[in-house]
BAKOLZA-663745 format. One record per residue: residue in three letters; chain; residue number from 1; x, y, z of N, C-alpha, C in turn. Coordinates in steps of 0.1 Angstrom, whole numbers, plus 5000, padded with zeros to 4 digits. Layout:
// residues N
<r 'ALA','A',NUM,<X,Y,Z>,<X,Y,Z>,<X,Y,Z>>
...
This chain:
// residues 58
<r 'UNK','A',1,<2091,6244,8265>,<2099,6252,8273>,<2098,6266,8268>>
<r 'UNK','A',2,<2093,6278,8274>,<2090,6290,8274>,<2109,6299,8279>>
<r 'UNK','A',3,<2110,6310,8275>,<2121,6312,8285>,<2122,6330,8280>>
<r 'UNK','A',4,<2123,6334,8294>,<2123,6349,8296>,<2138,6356,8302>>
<r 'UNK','A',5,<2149,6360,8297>,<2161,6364,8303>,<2167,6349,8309>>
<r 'UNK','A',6,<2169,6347,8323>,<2175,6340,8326>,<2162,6329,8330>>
<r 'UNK','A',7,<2153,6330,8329>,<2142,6324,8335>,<2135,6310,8327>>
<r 'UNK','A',8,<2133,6300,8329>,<2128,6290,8320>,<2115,6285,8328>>
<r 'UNK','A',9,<2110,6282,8319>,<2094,6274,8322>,<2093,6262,8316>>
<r 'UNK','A',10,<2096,6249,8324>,<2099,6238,8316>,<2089,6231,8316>>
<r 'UNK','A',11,<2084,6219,8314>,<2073,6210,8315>,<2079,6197,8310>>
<r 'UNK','A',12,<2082,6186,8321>,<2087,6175,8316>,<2072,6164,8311>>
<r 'UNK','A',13,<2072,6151,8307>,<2062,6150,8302>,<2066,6134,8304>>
<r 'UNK','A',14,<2063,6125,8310>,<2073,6111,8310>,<2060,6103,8311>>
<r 'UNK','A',15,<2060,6090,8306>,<2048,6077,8304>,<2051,6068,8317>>
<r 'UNK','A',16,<2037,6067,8320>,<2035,6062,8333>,<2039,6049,8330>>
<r 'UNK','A',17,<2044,6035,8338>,<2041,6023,8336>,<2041,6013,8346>>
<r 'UNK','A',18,<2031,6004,8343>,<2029,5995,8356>,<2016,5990,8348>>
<r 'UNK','A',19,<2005,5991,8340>,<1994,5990,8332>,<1990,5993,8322>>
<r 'UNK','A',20,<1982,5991,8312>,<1975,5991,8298>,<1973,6007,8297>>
<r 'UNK','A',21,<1965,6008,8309>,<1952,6024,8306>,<1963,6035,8312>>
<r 'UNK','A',22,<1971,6033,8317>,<1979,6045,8322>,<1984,6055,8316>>
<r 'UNK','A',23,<1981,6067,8318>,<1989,6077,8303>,<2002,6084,8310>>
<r 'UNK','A',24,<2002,6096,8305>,<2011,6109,8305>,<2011,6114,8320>>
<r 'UNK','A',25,<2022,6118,8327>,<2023,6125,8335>,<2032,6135,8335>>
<r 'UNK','A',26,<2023,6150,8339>,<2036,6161,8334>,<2031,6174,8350>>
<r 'UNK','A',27,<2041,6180,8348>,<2043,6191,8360>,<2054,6201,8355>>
<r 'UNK','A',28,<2041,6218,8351>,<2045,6226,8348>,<2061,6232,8363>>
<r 'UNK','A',29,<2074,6235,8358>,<2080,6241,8371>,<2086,6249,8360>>
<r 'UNK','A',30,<2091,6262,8371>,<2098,6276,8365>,<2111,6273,8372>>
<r 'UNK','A',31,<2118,6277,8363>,<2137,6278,8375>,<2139,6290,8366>>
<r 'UNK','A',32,<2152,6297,8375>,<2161,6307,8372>,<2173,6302,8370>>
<r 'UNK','A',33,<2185,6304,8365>,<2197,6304,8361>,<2205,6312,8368>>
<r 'UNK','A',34,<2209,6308,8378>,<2221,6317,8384>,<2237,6312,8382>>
<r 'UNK','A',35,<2238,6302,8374>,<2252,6306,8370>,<2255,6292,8358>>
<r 'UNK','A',36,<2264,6291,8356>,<2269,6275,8347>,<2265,6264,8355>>
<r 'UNK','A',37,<2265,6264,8369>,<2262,6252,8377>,<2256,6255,8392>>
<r 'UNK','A',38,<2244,6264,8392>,<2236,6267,8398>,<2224,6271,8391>>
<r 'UNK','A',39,<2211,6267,8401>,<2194,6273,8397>,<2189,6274,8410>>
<r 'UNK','A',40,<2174,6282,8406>,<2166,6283,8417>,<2155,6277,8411>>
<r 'UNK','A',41,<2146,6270,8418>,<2131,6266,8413>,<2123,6279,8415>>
<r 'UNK','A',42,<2116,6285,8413>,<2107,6296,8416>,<2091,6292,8417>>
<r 'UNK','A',43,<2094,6282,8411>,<2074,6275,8410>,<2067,6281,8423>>
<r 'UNK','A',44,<2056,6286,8422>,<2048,6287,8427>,<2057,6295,8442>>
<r 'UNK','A',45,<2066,6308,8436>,<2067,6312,8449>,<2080,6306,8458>>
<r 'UNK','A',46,<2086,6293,8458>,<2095,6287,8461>,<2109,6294,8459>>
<r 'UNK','A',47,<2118,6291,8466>,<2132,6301,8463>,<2140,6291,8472>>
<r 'UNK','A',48,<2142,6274,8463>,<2147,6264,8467>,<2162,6265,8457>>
<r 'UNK','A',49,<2169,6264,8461>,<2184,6265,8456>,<2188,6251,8454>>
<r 'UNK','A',50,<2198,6250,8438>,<2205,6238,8434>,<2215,6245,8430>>
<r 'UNK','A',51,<2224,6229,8432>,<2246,6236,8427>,<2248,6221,8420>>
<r 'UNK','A',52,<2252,6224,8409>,<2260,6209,8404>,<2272,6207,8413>>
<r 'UNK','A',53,<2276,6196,8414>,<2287,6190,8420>,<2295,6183,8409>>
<r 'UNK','A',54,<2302,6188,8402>,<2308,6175,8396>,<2317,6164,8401>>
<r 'UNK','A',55,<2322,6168,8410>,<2329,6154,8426>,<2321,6143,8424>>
<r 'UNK','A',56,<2303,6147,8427>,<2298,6134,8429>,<2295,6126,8420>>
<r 'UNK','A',57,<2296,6111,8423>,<2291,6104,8415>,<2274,6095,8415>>
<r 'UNK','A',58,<2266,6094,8411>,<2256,6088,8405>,<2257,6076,8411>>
């Protein structure tokens, strides 16, 4: 994770499973921080908006 002002560059990295030979799968994405409980994804140009909810449940 890279991070510039409010800006982060994350790279999650999680192990595939279902077989022996299967490795790593990862996908570079950038978000902004617009508040304690909001982001924007910015990847590649995108200006997709998130809000936490704490109401909901899982």
């Amino acid at each position: 994770m890279s991070r510039q002002a409010n800006v982060f560059a994350i790279e999650p990295s999680c192990r595939q499973y279902g077989g022996p030979d299967l490795g790593r799968d990862s996908e570079r994405s950038t978000i902004r921080v617009d508040g304690s409980a909001a982001y924007t994804d910015i990847t590649r140009g995108s200006t997709e908006g998130y809000r936490f909810s704490p109401g909901l449940k899982p």
